[in-house]
PyMOL Python script that loads the backbone (N, CA, C, O; Angstrom):
from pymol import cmd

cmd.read_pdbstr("""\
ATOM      1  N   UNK A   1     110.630 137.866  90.544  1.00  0.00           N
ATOM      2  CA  UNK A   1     109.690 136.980  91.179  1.00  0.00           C
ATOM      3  C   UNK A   1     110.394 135.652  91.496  1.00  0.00           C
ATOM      4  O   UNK A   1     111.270 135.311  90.702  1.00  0.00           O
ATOM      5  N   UNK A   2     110.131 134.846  92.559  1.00  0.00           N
ATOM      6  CA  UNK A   2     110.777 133.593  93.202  1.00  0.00           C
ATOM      7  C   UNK A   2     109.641 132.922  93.273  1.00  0.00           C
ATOM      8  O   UNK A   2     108.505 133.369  93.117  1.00  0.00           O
ATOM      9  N   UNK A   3     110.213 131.037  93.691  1.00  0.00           N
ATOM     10  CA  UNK A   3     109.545 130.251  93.320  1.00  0.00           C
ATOM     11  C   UNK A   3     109.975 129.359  93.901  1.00  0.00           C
ATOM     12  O   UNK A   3     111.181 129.112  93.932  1.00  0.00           O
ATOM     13  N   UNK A   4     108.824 128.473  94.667  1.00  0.00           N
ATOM     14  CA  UNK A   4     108.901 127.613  95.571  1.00  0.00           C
ATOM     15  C   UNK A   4     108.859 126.102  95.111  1.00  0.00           C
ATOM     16  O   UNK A   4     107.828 126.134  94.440  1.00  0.00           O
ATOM     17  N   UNK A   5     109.202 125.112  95.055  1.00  0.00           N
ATOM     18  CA  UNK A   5     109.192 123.749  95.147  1.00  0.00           C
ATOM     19  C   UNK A   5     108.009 123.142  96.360  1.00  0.00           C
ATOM     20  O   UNK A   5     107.722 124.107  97.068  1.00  0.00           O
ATOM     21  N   UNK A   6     107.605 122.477  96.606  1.00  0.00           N
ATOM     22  CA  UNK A   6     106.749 121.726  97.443  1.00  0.00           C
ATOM     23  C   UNK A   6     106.095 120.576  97.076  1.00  0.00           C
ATOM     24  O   UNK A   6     105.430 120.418  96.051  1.00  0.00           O
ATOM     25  N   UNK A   7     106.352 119.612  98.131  1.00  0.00           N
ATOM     26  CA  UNK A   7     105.617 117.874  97.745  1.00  0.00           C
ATOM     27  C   UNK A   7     104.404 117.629  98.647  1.00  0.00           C
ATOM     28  O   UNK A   7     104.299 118.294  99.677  1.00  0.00           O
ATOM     29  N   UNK A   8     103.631 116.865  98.376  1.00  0.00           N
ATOM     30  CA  UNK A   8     102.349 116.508  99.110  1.00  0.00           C
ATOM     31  C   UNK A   8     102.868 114.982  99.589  1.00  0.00           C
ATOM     32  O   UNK A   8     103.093 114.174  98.688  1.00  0.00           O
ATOM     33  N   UNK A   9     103.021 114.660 100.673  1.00  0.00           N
ATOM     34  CA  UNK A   9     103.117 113.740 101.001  1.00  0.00           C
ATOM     35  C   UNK A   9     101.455 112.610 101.573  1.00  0.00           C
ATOM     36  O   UNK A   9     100.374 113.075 101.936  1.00  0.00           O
ATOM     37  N   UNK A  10     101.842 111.082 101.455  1.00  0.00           N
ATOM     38  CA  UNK A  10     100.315 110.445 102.295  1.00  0.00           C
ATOM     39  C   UNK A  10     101.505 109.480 102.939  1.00  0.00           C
ATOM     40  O   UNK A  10     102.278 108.777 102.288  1.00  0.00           O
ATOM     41  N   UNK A  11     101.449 109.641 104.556  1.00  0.00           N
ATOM     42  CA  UNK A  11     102.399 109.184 105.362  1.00  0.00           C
ATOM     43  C   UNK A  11     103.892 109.465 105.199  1.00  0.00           C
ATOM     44  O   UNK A  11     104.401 110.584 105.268  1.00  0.00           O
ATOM     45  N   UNK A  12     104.316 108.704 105.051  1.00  0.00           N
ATOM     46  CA  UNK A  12     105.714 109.032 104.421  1.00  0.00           C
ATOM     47  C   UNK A  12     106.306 109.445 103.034  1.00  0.00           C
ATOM     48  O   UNK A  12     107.348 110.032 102.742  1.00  0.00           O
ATOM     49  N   UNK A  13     105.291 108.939 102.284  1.00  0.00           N
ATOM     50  CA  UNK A  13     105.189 108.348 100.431  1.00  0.00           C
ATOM     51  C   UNK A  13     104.864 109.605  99.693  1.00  0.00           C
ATOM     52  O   UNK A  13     103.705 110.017  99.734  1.00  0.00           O
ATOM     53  N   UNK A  14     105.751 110.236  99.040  1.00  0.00           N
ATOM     54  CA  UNK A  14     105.726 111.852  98.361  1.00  0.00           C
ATOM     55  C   UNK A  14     104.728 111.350  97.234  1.00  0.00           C
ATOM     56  O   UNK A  14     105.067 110.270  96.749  1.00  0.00           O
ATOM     57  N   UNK A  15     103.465 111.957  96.668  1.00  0.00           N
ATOM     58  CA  UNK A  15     102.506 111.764  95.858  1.00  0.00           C
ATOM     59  C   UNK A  15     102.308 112.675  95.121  1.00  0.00           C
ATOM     60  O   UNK A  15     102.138 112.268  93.972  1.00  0.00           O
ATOM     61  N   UNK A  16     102.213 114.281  95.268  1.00  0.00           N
ATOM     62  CA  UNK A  16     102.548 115.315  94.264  1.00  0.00           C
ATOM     63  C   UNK A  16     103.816 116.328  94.647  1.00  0.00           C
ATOM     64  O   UNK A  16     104.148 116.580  95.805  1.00  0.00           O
ATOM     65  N   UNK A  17     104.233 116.671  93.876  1.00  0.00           N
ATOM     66  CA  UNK A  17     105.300 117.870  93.532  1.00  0.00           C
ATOM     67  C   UNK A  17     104.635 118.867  92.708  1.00  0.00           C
ATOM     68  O   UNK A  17     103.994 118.701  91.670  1.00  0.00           O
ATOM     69  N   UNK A  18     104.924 120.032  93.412  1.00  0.00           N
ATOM     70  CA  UNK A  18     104.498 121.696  92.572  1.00  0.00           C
ATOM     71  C   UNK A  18     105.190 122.557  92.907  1.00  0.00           C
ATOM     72  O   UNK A  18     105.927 122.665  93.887  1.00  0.00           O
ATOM     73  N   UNK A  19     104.933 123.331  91.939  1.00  0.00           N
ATOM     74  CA  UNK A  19     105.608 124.907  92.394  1.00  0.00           C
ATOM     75  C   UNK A  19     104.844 125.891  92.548  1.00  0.00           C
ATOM     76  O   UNK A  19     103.682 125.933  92.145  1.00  0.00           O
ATOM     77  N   UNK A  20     105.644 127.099  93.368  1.00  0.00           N
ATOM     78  CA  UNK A  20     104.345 128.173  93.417  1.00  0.00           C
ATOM     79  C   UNK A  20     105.027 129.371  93.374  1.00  0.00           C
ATOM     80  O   UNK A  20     106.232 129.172  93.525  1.00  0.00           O
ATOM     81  N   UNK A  21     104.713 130.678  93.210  1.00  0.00           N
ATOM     82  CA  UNK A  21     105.478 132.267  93.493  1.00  0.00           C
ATOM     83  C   UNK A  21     104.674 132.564  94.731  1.00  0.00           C
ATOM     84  O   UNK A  21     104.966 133.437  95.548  1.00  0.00           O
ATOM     85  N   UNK A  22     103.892 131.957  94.778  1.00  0.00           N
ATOM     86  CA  UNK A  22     103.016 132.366  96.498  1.00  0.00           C
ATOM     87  C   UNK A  22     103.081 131.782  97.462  1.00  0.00           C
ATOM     88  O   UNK A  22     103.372 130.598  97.298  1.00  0.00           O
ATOM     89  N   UNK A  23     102.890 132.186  98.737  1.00  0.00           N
ATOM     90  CA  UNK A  23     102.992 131.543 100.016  1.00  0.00           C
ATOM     91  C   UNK A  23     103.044 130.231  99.723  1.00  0.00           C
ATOM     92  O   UNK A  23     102.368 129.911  98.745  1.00  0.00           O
ATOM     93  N   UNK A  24     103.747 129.212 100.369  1.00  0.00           N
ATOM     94  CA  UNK A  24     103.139 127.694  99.828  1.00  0.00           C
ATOM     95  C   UNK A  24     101.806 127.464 100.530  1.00  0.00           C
ATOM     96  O   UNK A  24     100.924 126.759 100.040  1.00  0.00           O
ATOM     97  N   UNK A  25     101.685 128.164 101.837  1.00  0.00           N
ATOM     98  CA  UNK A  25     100.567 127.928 102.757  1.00  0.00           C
ATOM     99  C   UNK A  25      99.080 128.078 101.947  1.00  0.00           C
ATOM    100  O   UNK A  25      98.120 127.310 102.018  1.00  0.00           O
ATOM    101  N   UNK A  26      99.199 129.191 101.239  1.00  0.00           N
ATOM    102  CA  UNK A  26      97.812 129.543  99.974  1.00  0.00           C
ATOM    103  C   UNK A  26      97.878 128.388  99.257  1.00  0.00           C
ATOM    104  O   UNK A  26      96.849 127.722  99.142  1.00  0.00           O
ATOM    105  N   UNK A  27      98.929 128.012  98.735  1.00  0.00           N
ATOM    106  CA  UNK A  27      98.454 127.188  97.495  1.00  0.00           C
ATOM    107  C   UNK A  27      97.668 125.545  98.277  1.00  0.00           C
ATOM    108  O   UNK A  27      96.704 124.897  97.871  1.00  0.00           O
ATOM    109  N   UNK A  28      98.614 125.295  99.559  1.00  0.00           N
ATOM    110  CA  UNK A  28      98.496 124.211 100.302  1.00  0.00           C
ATOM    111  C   UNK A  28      96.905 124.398  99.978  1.00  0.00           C
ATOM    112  O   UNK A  28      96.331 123.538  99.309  1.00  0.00           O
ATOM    113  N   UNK A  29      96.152 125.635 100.509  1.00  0.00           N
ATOM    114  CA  UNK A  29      94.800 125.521 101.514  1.00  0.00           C
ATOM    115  C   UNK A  29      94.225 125.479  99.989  1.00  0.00           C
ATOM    116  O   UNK A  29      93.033 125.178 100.054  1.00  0.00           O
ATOM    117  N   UNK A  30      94.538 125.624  98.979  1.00  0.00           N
ATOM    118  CA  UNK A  30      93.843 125.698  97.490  1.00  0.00           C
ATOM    119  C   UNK A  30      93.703 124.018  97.337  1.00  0.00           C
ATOM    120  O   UNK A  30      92.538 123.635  97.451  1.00  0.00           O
ATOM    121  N   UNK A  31      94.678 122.980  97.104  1.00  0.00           N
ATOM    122  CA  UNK A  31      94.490 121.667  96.980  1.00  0.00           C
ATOM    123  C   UNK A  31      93.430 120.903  98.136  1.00  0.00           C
ATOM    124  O   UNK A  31      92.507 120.103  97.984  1.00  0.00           O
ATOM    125  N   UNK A  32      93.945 121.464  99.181  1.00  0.00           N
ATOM    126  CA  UNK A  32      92.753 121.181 100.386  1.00  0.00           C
ATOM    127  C   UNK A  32      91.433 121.284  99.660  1.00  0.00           C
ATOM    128  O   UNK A  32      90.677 120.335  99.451  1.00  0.00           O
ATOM    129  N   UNK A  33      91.215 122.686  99.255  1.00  0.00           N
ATOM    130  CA  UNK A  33      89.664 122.273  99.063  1.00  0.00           C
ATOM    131  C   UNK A  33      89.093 121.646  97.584  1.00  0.00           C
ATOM    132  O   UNK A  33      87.984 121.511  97.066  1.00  0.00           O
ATOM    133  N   UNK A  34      90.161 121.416  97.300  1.00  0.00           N
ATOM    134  CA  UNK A  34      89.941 120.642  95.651  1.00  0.00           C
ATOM    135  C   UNK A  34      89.007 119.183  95.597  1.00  0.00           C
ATOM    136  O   UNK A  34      88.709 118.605  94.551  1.00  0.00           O
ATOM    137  N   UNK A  35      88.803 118.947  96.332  1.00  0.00           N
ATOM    138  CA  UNK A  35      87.918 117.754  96.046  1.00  0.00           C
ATOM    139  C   UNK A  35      88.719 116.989  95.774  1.00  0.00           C
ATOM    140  O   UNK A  35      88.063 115.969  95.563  1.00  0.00           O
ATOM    141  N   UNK A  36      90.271 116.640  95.546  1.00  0.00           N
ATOM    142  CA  UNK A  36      90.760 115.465  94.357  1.00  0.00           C
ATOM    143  C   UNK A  36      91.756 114.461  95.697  1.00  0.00           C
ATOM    144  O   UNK A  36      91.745 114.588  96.921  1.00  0.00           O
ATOM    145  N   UNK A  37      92.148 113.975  95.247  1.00  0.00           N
ATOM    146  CA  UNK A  37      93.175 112.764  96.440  1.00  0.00           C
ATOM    147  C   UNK A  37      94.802 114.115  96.711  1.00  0.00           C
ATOM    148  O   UNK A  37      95.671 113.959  97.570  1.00  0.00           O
ATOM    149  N   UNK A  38      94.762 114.888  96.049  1.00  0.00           N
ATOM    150  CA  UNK A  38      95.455 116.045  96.774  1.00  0.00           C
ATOM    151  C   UNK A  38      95.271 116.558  98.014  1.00  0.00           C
ATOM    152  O   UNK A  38      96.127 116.773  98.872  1.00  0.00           O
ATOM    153  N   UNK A  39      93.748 116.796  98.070  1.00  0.00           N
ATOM    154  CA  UNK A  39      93.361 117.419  99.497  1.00  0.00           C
ATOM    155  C   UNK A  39      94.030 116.692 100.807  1.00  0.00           C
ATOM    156  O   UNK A  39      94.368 117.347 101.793  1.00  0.00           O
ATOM    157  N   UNK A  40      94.167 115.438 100.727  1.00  0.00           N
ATOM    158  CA  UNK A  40      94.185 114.829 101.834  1.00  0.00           C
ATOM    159  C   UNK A  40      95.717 114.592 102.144  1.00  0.00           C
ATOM    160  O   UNK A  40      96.054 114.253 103.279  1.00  0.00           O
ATOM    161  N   UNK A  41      96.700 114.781 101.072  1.00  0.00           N
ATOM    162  CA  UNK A  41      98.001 114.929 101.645  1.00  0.00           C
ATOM    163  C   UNK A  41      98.709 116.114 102.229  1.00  0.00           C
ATOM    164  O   UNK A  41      98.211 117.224 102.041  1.00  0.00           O
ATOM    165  N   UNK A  42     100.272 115.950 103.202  1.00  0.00           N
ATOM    166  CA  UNK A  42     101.141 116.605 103.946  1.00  0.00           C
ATOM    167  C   UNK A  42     101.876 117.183 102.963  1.00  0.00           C
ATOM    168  O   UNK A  42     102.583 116.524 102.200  1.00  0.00           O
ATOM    169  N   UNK A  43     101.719 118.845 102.902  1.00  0.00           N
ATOM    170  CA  UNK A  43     102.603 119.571 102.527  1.00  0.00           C
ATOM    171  C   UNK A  43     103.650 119.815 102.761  1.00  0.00           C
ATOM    172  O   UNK A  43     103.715 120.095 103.958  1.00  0.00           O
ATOM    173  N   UNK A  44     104.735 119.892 102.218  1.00  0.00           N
ATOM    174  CA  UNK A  44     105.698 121.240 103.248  1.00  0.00           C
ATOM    175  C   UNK A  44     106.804 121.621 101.523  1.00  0.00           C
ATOM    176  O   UNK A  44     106.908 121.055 100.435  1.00  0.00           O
ATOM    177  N   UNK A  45     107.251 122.536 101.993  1.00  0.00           N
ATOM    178  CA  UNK A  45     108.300 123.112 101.190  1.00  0.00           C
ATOM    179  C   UNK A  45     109.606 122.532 101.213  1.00  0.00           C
ATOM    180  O   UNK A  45     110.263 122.446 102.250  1.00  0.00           O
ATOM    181  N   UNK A  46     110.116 122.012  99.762  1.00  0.00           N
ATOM    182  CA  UNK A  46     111.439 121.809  99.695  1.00  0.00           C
ATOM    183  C   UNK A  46     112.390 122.671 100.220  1.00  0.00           C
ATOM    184  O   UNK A  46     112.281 123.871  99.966  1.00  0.00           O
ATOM    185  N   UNK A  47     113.462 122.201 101.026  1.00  0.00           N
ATOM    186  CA  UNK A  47     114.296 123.175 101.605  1.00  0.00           C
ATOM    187  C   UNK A  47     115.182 123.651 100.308  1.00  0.00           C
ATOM    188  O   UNK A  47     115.319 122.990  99.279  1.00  0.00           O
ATOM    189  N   UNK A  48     115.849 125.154 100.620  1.00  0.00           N
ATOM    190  CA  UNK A  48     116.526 125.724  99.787  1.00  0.00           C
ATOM    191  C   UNK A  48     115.673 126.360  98.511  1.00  0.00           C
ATOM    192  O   UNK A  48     116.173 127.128  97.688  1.00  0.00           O
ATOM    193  N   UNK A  49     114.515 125.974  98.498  1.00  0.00           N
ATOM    194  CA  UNK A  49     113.711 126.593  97.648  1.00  0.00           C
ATOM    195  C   UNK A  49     113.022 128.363  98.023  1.00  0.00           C
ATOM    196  O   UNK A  49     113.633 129.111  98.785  1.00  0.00           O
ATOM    197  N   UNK A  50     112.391 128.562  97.695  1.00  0.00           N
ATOM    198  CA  UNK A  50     111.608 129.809  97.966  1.00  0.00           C
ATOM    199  C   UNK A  50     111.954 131.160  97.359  1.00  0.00           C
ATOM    200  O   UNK A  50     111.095 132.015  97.144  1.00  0.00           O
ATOM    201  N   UNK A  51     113.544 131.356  97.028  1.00  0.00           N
ATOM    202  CA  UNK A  51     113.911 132.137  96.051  1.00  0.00           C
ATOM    203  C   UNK A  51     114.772 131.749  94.538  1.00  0.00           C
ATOM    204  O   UNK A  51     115.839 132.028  93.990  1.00  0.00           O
ATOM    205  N   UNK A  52     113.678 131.015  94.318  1.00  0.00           N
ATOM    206  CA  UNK A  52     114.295 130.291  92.828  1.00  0.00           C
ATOM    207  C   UNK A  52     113.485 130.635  91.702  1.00  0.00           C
ATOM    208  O   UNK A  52     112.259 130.608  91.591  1.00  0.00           O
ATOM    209  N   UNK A  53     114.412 130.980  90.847  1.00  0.00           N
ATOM    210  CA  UNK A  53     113.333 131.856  89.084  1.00  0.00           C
ATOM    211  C   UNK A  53     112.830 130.221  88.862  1.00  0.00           C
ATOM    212  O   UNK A  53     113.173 129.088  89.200  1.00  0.00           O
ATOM    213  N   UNK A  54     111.726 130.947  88.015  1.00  0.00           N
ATOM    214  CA  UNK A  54     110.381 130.404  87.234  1.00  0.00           C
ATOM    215  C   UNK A  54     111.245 128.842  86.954  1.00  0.00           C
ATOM    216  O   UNK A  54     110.897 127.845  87.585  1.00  0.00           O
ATOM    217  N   UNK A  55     112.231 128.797  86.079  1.00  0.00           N
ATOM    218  CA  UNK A  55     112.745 128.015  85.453  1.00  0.00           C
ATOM    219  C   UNK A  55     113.444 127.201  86.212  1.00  0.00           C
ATOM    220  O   UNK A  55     113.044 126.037  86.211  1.00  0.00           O
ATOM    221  N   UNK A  56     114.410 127.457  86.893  1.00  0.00           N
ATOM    222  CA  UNK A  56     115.381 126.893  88.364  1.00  0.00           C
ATOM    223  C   UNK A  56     114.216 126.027  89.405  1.00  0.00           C
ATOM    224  O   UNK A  56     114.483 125.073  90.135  1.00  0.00           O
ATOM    225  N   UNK A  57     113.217 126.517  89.261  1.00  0.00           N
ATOM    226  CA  UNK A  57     112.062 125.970  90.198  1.00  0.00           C
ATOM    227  C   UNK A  57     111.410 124.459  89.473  1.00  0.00           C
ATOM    228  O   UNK A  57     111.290 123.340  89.972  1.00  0.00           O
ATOM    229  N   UNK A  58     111.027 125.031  87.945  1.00  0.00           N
ATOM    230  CA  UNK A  58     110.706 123.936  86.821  1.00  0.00           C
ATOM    231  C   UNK A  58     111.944 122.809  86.906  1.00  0.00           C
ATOM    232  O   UNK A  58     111.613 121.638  86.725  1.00  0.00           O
ATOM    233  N   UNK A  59     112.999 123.031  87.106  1.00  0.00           N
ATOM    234  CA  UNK A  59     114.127 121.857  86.545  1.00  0.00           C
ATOM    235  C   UNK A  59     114.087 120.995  88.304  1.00  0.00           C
ATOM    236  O   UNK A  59     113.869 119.787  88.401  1.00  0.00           O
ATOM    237  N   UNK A  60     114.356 121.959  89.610  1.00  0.00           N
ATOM    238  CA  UNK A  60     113.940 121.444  90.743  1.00  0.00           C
ATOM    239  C   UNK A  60     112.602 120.224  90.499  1.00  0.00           C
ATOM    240  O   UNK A  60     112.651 119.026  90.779  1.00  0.00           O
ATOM    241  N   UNK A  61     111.670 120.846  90.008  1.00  0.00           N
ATOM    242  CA  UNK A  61     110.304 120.366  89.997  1.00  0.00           C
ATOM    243  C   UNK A  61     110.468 118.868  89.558  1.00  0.00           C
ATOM    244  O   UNK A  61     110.324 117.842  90.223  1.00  0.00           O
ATOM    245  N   UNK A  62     110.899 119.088  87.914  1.00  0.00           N
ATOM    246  CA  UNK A  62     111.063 117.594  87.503  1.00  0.00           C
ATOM    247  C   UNK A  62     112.232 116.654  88.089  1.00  0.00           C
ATOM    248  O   UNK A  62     112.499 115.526  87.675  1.00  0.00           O
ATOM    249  N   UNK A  63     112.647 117.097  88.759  1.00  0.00           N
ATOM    250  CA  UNK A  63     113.782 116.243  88.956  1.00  0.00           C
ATOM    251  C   UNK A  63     113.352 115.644  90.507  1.00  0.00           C
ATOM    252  O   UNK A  63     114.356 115.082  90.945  1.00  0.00           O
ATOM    253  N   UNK A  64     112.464 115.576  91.291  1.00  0.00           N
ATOM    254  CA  UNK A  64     111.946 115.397  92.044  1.00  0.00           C
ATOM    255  C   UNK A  64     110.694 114.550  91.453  1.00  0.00           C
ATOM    256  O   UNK A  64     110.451 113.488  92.025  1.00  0.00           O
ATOM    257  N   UNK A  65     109.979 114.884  90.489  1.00  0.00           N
ATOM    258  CA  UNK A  65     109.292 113.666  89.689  1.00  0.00           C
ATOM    259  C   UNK A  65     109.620 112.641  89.043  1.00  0.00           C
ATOM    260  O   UNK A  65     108.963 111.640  88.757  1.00  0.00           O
ATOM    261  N   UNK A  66     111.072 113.034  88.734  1.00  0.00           N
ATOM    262  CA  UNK A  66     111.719 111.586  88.116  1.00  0.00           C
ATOM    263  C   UNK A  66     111.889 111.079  89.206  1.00  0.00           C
ATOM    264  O   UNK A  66     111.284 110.028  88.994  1.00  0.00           O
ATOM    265  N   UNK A  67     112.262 110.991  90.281  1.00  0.00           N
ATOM    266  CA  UNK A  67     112.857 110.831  91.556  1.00  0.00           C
ATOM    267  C   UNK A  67     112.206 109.850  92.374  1.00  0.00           C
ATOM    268  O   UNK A  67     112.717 108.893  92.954  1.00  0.00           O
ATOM    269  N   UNK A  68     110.664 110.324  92.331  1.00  0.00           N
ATOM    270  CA  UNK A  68     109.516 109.458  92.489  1.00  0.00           C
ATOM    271  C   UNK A  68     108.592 108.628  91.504  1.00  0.00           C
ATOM    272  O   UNK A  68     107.793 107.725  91.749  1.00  0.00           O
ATOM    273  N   UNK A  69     108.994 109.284  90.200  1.00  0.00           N
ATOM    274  CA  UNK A  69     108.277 108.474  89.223  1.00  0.00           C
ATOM    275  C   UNK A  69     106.828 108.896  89.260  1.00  0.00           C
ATOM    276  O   UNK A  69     105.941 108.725  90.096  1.00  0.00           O
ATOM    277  N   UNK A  70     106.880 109.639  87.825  1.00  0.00           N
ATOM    278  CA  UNK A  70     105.568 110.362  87.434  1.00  0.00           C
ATOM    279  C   UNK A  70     104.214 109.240  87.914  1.00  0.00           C
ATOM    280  O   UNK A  70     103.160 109.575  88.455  1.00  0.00           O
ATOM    281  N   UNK A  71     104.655 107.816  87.510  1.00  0.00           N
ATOM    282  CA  UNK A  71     103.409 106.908  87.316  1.00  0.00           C
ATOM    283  C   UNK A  71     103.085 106.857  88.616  1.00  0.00           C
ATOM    284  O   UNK A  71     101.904 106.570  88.811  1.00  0.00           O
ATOM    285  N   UNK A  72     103.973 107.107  89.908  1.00  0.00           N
ATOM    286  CA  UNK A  72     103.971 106.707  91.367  1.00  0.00           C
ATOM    287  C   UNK A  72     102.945 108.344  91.958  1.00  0.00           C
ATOM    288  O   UNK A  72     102.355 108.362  93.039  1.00  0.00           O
ATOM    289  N   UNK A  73     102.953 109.439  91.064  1.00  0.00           N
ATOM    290  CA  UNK A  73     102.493 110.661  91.936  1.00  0.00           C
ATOM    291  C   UNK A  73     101.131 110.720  91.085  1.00  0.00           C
ATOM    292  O   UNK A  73     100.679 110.028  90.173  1.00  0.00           O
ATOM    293  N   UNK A  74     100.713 111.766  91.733  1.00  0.00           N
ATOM    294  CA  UNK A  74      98.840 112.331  91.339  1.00  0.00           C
ATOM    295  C   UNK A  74      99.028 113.477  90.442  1.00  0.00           C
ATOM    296  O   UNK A  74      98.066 114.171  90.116  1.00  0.00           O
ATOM    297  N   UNK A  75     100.676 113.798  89.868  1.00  0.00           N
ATOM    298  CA  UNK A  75     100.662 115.059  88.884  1.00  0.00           C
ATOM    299  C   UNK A  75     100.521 113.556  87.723  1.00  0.00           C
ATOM    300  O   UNK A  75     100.886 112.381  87.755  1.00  0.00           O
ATOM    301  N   UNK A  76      99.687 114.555  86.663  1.00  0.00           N
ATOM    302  CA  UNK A  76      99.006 114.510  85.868  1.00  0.00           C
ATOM    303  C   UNK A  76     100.532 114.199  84.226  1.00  0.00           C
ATOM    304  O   UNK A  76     100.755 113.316  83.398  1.00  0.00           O
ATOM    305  N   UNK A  77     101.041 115.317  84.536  1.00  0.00           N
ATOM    306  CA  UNK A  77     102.323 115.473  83.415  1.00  0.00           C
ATOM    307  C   UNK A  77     103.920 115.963  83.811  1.00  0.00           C
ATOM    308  O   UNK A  77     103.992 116.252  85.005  1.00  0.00           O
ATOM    309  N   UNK A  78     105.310 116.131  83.018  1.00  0.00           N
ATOM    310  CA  UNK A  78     105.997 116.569  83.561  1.00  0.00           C
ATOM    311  C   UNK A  78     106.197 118.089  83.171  1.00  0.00           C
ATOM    312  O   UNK A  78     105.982 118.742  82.149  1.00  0.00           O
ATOM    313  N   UNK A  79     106.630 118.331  84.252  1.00  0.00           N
ATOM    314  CA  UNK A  79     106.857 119.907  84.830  1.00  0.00           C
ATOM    315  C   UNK A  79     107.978 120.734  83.012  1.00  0.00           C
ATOM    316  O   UNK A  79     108.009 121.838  82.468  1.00  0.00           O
ATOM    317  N   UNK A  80     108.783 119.131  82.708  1.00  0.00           N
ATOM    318  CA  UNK A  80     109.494 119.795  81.556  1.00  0.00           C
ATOM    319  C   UNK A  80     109.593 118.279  80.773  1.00  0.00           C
ATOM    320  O   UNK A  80     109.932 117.234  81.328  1.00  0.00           O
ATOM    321  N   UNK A  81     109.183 118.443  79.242  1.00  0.00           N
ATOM    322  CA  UNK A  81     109.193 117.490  78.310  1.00  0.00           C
ATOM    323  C   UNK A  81     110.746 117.086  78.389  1.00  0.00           C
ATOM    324  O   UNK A  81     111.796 117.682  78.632  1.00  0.00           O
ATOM    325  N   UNK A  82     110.364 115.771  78.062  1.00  0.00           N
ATOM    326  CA  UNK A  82     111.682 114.637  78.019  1.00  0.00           C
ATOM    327  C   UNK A  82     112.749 115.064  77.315  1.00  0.00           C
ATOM    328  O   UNK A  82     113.900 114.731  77.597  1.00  0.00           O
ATOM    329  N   UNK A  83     112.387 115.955  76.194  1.00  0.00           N
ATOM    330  CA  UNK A  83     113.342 116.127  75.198  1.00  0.00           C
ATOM    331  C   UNK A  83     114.143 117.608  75.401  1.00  0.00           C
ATOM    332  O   UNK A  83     115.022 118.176  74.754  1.00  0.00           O
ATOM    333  N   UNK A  84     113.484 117.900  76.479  1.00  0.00           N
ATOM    334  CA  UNK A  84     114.493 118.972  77.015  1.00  0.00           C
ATOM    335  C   UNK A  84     115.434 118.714  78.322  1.00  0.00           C
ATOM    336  O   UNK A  84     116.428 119.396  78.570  1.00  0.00           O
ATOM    337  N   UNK A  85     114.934 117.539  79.188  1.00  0.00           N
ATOM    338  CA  UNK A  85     115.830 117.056  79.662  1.00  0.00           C
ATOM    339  C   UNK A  85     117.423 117.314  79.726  1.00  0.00           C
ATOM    340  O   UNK A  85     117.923 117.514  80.833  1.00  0.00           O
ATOM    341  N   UNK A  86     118.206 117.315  78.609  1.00  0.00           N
ATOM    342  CA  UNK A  86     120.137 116.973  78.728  1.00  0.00           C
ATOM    343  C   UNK A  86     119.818 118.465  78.726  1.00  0.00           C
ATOM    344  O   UNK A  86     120.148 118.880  79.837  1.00  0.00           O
ATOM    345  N   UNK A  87     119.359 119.397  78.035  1.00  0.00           N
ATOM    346  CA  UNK A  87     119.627 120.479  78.004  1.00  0.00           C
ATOM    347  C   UNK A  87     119.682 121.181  79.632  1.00  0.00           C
ATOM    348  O   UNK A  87     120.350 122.181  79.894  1.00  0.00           O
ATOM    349  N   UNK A  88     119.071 120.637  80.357  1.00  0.00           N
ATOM    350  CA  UNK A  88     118.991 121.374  81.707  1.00  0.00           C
ATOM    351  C   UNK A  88     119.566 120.273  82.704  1.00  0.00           C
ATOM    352  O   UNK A  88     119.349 120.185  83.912  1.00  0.00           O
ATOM    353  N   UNK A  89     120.201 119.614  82.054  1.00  0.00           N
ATOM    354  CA  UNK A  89     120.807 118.308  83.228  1.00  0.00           C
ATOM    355  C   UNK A  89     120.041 117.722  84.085  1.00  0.00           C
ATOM    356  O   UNK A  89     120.234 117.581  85.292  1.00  0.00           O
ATOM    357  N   UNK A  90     118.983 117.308  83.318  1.00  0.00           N
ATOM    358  CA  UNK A  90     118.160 116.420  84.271  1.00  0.00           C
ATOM    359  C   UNK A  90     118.399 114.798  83.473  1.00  0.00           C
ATOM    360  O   UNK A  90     118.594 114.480  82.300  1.00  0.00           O
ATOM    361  N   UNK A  91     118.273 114.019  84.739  1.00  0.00           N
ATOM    362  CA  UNK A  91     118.273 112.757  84.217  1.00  0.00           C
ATOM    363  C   UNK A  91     116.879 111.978  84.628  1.00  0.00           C
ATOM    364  O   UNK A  91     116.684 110.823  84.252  1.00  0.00           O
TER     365      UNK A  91
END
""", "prot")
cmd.dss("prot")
cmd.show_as("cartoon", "prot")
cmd.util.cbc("prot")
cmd.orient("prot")
């Protein structure tokens, strides 16, 4: 099974990061109807993503939240606790 990366953008300004094993287009139209300040941002898929394991997708994931700074996006927590960090070379 493979695994996609994808950010929600509002204008230019990246606001969530997720991953998915499904179309990103499904998951897109799933936040759409969520009721939450998700709905209203620009999807698209990280390039080079789409065939990446569960885990390769997770370390992508956070490292794109550090990137933007958890406090700056609408995800809630990180994709991988702090203290696993060095172990997967994330900074």
């Amino acid at each position: 099974m493979t695994y996609s990366v994808y950010v929600g953008k509002e204008g230019n300004v990246v606001k969530y990061v997720g991953i998915t094993k499904r179309d990103v287009s499904k998951r897109v139209k799933e936040h759409m109807k969520s009721g939450t300040e998700r709905a209203k941002l620009k999807y698209s898929k990280l390039e080079g993503t789409g065939h990446l394991s569960h885990t390769q997708a997770r370390i992508r994931e956070q490292i794109e939240i550090n990137k933007y700074g958890l406090n700056n996006l609408y995800n809630k927590i990180n994709s991988i606790s702090p203290s696993y960090w060095d172990k997967y070379g994330i900074k």
